[in-house]
Short mmCIF file of the C-alpha atoms (twelve columns), coordinates in Angstrom:
data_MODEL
# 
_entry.id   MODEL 
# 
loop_
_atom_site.group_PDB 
_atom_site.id 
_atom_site.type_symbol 
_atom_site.label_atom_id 
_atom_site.label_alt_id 
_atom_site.label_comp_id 
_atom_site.label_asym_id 
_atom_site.label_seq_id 
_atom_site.Cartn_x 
_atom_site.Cartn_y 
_atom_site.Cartn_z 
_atom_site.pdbx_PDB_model_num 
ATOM 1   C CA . UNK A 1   0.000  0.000  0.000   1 
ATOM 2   C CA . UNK A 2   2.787  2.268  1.026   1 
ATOM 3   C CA . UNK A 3   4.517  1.516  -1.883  1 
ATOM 4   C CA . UNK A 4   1.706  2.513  -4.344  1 
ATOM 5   C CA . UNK A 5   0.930  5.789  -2.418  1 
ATOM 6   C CA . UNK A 6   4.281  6.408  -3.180  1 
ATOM 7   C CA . UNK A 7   4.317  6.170  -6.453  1 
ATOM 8   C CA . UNK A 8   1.550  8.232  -7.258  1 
ATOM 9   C CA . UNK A 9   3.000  11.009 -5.295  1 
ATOM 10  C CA . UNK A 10  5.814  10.944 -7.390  1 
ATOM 11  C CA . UNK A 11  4.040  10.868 -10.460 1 
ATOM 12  C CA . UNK A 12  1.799  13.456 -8.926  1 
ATOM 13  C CA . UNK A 13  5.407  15.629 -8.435  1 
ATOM 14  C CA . UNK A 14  6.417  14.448 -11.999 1 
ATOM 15  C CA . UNK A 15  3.326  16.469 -13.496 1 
ATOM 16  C CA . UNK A 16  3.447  19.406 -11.398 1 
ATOM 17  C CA . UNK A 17  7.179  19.948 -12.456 1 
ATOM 18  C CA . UNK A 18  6.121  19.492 -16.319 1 
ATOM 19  C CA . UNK A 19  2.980  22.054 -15.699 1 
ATOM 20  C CA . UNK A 20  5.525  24.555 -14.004 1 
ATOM 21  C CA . UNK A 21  8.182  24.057 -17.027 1 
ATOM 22  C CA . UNK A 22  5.454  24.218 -19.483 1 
ATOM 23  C CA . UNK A 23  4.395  27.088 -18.237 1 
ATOM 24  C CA . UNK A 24  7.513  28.862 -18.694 1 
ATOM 25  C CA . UNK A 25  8.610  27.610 -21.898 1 
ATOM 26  C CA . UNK A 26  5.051  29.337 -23.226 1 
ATOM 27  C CA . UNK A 27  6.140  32.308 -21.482 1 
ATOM 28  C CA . UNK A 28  9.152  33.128 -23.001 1 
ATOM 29  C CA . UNK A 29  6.996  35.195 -25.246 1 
ATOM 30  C CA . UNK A 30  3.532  36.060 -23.560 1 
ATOM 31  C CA . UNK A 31  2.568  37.696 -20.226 1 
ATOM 32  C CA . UNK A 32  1.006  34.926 -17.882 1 
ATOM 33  C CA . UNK A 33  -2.101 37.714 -18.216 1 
ATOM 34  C CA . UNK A 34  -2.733 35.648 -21.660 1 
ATOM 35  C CA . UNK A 35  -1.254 32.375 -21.196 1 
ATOM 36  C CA . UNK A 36  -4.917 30.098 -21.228 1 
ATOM 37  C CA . UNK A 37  -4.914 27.145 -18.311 1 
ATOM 38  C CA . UNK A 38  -5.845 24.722 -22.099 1 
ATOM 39  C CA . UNK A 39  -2.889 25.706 -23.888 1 
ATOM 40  C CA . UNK A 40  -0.741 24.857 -20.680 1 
ATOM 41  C CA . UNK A 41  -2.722 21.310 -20.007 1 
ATOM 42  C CA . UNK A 42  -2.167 20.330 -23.703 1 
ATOM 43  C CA . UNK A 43  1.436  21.349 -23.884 1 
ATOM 44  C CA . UNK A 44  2.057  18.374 -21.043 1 
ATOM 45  C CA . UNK A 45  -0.365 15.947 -22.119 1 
ATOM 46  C CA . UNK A 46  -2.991 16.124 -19.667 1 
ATOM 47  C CA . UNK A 47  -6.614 16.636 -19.206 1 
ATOM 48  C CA . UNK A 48  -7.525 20.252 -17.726 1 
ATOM 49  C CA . UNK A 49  -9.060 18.693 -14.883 1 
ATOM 50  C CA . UNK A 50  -5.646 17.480 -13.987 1 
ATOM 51  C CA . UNK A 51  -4.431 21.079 -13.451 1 
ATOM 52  C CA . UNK A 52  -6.553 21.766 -10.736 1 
ATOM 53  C CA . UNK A 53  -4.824 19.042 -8.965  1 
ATOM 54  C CA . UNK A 54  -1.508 21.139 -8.488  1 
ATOM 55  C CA . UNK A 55  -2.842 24.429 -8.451  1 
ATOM 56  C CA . UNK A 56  -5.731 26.245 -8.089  1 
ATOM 57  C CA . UNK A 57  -5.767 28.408 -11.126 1 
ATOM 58  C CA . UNK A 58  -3.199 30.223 -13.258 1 
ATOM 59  C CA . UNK A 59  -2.128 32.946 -11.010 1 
ATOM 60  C CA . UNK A 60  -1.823 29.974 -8.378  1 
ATOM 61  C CA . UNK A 61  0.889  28.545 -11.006 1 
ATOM 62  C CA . UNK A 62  2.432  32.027 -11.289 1 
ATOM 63  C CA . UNK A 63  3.195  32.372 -7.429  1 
ATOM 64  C CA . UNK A 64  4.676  29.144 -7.780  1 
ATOM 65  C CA . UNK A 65  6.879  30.513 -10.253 1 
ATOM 66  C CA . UNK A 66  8.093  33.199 -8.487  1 
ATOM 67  C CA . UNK A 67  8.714  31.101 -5.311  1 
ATOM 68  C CA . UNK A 68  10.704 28.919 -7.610  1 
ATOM 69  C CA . UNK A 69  12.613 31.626 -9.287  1 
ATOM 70  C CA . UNK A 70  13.605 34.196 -6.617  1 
ATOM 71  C CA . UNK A 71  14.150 31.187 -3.734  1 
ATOM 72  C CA . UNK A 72  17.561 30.165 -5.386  1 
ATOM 73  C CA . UNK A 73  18.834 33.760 -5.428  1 
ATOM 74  C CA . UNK A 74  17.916 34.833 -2.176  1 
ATOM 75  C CA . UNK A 75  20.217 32.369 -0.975  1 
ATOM 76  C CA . UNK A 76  22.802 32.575 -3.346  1 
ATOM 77  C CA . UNK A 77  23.253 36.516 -2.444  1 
ATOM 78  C CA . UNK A 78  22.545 35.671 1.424   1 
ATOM 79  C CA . UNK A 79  25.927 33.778 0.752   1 
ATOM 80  C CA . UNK A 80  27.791 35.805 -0.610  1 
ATOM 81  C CA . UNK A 81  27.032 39.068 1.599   1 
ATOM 82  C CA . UNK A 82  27.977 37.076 4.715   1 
ATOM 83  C CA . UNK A 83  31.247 35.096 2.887   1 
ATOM 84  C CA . UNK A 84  32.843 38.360 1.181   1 
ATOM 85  C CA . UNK A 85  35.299 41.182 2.991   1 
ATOM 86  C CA . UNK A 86  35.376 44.533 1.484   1 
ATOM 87  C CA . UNK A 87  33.321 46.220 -0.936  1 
ATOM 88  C CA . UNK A 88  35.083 45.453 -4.217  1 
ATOM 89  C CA . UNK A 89  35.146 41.683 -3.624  1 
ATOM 90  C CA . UNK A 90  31.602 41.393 -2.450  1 
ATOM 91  C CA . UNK A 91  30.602 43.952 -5.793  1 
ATOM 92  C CA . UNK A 92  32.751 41.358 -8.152  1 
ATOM 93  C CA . UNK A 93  31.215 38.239 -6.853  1 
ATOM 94  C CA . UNK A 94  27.618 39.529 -6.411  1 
ATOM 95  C CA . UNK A 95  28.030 40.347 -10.354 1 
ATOM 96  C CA . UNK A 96  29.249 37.175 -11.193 1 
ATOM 97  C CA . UNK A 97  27.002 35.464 -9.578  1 
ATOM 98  C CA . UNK A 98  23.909 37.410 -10.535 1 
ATOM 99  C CA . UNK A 99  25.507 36.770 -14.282 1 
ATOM 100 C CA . UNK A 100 25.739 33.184 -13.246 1 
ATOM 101 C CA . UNK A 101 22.080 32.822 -12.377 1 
ATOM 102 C CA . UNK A 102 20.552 34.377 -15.755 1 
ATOM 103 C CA . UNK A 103 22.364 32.051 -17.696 1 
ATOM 104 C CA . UNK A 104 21.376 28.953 -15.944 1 
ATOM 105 C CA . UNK A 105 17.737 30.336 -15.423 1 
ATOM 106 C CA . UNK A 106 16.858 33.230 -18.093 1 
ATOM 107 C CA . UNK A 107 13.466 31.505 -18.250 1 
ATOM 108 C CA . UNK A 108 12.766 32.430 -14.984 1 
ATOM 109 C CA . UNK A 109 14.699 35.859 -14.844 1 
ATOM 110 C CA . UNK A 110 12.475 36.942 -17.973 1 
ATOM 111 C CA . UNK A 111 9.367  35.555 -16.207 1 
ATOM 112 C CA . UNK A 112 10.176 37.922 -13.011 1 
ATOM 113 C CA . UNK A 113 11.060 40.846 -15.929 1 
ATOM 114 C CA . UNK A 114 7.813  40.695 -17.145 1 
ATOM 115 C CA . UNK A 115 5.236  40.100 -14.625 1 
ATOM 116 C CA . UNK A 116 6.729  42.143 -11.700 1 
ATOM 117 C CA . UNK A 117 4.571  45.039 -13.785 1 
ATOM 118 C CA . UNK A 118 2.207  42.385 -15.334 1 
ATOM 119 C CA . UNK A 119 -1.379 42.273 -15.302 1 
ATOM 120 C CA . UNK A 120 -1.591 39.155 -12.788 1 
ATOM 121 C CA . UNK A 121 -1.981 40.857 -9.381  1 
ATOM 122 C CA . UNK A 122 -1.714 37.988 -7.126  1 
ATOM 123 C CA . UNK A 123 1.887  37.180 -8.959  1 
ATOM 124 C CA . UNK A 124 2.738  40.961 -8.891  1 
ATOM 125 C CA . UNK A 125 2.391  40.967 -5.127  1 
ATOM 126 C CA . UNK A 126 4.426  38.094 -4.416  1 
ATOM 127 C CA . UNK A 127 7.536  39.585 -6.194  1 
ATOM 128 C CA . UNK A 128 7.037  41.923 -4.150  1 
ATOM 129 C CA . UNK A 129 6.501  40.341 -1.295  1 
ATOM 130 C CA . UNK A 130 9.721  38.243 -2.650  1 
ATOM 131 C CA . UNK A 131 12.042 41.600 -3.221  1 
ATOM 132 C CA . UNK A 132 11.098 43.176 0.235   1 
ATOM 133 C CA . UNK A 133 12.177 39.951 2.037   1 
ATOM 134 C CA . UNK A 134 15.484 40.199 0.175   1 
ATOM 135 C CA . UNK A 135 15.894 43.697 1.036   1 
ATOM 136 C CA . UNK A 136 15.139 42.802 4.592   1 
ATOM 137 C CA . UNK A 137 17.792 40.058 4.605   1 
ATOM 138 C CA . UNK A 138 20.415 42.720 3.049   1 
ATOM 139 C CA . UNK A 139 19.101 45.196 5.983   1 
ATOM 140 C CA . UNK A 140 19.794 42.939 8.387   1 
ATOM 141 C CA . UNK A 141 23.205 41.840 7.072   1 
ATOM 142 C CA . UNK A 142 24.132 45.447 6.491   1 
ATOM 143 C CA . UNK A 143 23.715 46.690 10.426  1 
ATOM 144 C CA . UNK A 144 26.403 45.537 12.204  1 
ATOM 145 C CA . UNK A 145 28.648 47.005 9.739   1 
ATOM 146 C CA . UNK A 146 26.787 50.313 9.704   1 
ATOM 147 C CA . UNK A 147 26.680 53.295 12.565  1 
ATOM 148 C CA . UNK A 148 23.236 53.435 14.172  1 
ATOM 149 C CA . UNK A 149 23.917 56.641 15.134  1 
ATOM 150 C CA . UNK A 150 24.101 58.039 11.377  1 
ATOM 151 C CA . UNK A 151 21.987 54.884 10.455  1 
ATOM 152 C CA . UNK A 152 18.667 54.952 11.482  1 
ATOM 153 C CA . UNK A 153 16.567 51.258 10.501  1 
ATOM 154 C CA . UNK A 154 14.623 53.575 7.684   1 
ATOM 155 C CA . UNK A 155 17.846 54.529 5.914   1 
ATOM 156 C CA . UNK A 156 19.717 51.426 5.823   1 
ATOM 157 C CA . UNK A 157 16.384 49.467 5.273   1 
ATOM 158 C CA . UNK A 158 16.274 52.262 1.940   1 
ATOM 159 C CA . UNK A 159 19.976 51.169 1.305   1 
ATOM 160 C CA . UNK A 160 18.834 47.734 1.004   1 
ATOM 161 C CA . UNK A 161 16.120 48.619 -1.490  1 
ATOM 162 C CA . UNK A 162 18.505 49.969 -3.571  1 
ATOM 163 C CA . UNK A 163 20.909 47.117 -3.900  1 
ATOM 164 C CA . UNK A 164 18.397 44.715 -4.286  1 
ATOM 165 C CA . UNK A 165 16.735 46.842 -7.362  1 
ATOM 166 C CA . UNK A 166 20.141 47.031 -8.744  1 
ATOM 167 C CA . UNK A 167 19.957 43.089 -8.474  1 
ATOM 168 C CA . UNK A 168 17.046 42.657 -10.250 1 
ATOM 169 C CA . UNK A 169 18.063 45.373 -12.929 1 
ATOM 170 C CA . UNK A 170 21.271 43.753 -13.720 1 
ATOM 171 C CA . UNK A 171 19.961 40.688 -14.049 1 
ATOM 172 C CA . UNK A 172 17.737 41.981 -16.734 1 
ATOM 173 C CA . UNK A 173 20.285 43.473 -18.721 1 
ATOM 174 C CA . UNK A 174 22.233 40.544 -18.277 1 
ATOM 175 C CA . UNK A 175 19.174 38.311 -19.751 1 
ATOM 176 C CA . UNK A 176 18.736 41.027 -22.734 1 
ATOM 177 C CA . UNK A 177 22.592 40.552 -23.525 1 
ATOM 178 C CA . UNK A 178 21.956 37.569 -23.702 1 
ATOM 179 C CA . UNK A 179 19.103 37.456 -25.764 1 
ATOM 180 C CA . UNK A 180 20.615 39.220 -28.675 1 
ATOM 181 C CA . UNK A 181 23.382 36.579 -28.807 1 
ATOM 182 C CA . UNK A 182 21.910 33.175 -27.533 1 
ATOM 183 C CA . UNK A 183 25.055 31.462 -28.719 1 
ATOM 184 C CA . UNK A 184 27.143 33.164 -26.131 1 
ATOM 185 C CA . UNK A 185 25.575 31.711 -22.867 1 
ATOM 186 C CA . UNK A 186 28.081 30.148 -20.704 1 
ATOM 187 C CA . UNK A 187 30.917 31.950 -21.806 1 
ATOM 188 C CA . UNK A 188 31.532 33.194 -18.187 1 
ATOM 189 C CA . UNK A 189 30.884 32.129 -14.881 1 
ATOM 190 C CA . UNK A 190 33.730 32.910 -12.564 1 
ATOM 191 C CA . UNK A 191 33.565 34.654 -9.286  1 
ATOM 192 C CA . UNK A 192 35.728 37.805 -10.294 1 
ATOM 193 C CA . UNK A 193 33.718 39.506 -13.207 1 
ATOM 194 C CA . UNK A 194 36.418 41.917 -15.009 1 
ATOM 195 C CA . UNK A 195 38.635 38.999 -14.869 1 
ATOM 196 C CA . UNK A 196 36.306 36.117 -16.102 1 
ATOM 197 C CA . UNK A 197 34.013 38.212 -18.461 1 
ATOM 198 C CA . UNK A 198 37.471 39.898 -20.034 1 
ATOM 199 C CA . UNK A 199 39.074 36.161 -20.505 1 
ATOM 200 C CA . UNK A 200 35.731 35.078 -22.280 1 
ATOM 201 C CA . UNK A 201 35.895 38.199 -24.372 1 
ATOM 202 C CA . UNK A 202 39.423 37.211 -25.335 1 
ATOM 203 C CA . UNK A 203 38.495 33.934 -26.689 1 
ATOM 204 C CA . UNK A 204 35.640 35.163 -28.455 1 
ATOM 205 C CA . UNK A 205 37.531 37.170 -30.318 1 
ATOM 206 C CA . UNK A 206 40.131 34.646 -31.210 1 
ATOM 207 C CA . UNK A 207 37.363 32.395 -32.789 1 
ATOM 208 C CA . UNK A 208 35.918 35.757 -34.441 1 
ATOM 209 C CA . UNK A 209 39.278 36.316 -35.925 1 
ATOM 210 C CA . UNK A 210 39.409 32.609 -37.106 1 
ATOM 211 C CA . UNK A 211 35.766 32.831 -38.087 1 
ATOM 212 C CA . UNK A 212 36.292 35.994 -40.328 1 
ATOM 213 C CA . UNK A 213 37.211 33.536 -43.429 1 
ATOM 214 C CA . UNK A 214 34.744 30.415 -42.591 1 
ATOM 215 C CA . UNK A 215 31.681 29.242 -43.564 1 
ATOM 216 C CA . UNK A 216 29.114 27.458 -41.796 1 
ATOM 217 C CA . UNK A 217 27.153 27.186 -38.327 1 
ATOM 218 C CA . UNK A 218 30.641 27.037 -36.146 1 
ATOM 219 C CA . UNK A 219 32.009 30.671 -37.742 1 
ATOM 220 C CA . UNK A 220 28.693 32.218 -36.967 1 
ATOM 221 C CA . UNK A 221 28.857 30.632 -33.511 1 
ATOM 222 C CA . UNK A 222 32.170 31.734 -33.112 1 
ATOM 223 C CA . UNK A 223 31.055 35.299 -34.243 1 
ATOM 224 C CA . UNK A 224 27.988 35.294 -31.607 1 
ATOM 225 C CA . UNK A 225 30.139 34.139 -28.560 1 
ATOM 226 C CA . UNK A 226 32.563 36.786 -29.050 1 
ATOM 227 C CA . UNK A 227 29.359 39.678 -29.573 1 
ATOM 228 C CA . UNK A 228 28.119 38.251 -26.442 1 
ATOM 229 C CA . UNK A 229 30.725 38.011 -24.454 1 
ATOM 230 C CA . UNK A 230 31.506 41.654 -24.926 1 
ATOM 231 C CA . UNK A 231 27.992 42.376 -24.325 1 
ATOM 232 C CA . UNK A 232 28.178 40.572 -20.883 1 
ATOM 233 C CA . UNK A 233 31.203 42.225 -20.200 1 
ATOM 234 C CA . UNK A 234 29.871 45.812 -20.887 1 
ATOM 235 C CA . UNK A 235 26.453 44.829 -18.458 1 
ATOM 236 C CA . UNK A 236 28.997 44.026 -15.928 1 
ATOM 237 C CA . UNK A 237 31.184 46.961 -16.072 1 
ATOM 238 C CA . UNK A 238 28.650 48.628 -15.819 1 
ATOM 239 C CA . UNK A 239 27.035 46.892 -13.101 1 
ATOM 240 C CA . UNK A 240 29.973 47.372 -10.992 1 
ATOM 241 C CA . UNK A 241 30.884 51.070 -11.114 1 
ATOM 242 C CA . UNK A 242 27.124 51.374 -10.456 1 
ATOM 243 C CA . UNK A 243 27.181 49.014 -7.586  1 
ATOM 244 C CA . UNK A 244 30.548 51.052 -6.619  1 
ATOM 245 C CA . UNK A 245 28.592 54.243 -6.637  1 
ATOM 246 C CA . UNK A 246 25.846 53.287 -4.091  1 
ATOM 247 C CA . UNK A 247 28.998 52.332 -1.867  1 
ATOM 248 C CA . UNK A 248 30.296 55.347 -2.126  1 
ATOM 249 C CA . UNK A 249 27.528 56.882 -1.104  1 
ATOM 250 C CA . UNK A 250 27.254 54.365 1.866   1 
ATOM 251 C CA . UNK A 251 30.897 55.317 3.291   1 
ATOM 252 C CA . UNK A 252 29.733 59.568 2.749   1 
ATOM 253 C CA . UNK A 253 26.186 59.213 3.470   1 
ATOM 254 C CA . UNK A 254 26.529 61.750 7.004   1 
ATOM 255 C CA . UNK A 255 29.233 63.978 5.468   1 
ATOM 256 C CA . UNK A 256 28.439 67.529 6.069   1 
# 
C-alpha cells in the first residue's frame, strides 16, 4: 500500500514539475495575463481537470513561479554578503554570480522581468513580497557594519532597497545581452567579473578572428560568442561602477 501511495505522489510531483516548465517555456513570449490554463494542459499531455490538482488556477501557477525563481537567489546573495570582505570583492562576486544565475535560469529571470509590472496581481504581489524579504535580509546583514547613530533602521532598510533593485536590474540586462546573442551563454561564470568576463571576451575574439574567413554554423557561432561576451562584459562593467557608486555613497552618506 505504502509503496503505491508512493508512487503516485511521485508521479503526482512528476506532473506538477512538467505544468511549471510548461508554463515557462510558453512564457518566453507572452505575459502569464494571456497564457490560457488549455494551452498549458495540452502542452504536457494532460486533461484540464488534472491542473486543478496542483494548483488552483493560473495565477496559483504564477506564485509558484516566483517562489521557484527568486528562492535560489535569495540564498545565493545571502551567501555571498555574509562570505565576502570589502566592498570590491563582495561587488565582483555579487556580479558574477547574478551573471551566473541568468544564464542557468533566463526563463525564470524573464518571467520575473515581465510580470513584476504584469497584469496578474496575485503574482505581482508576491515579487514583491519576494524583493522586500530580500531587502530585509540585506538590511539585516548590512547593520552591524553600519553606525546606528548616522543609520537609522529607515535609511539602511532604503539602502537595502537599492541594492536589491540594482539586483534585479542587472539581471535583466544581463538576460537582454543575452538574448541578442543566444550562442554566447556560458561563456563566463567565474567569481571575479572583469577577470572572467574579459578572458571570455578574449576567446571570443580569437574564434571571431578565425571565423572571419569560414563558412558554416561554427564561424557564426564563433562570431555570436565573441558579440556576447563583450555584451556581458559591458552589463557588468557597468554593473559594478554602479554598484561602486551606491557604496560610495554608503561610506559619505553623514558627510556635512
Amino acid at each position: 500500500m505504502s509503496h503505491r501511495c508512493g508512487v503516485r505522489q511521485a508521479q503526482k510531483e512528476k506532473t506538477r514539475r512538467a505544468l511549471l516548465d510548461a508554463a515557462l517555456r510558453l512564457l518566453e513570449d507572452q505575459s502569464l495575463s494571456s497564457l490560457g490554463l488549455r494551452e498549458v494542459t495540452r502542452a504536457v499531455g494532460v486533461a484540464p481537470a488534472a491542473f486543478y490538482r496542483h494548483f488552483r488556477d493560473l495565477s496559483d501557477l504564477g506564485v509558484a513561479l516566483v517562489e521557484e525563481s527568486l528562492g535560489s537567489l535569495h540564498h545565493m546573495i545571502g551567501a555571498i554578503l555574509a562570505g565576502q570582505d570589502g566592498d570590491a570583492e563582495r561587488i565582483d562576486a555579487t556580479v558574477a554570480a547574478v551573471a551566473e544565475h541568468v544564464r542557468r535560469y533566463p526563463a525564470h529571470i524573464r518571467f520575473i522581468a515581465r510580470e513584476r509590472h504584469g497584469g496578474v496581481r496575485a503574482v505581482r504581489e508576491a515579487i514583491a513580497a519576494e524583493l522586500d524579504r530580500f531587502a530585509d535580509e540585506v538590511a539585516t546583514d548590512f547593520c552591524p557594519r553600519l553606525s546606528a547613530e548616522d543609520w537609522p533602521p529607515e535609511d539602511v532598510r532604503m539602502l537595502a532597497e537599492l541594492y536589491v533593485d540594482h539586483m534585479v536590474m542587472t539581471a535583466t540586462a544581463f538576460l537582454e545581452a543575452q538574448a541578442e546573442h543566444p550562442g554566447a551563454a556560458g561563456a563566463s561564470g567565474a567569481a571575479d567579473v572583469e577577470d572572467a568576463v574579459g578572458a571570455a571576451g578574449a576567446e571570443g575574439a580569437a574564434g571571431a578572428e578565425g571565423a572571419a574567413g569560414a563558412e558554416g554554423p561554427a564561424g557564426a557561432e564563433d562570431a555570436a560568442g565573441a558579440a556576447g561576451a563583450e555584451d556581458e562584459r559591458r552589463v557588468a562593467a557597468t554593473a559594478r561602477k554602479q554598484l561602486l557608486l551606491i557604496s560610495l555613497g554608503r561610506h559619505h552618506w553623514r558627510d556635512g
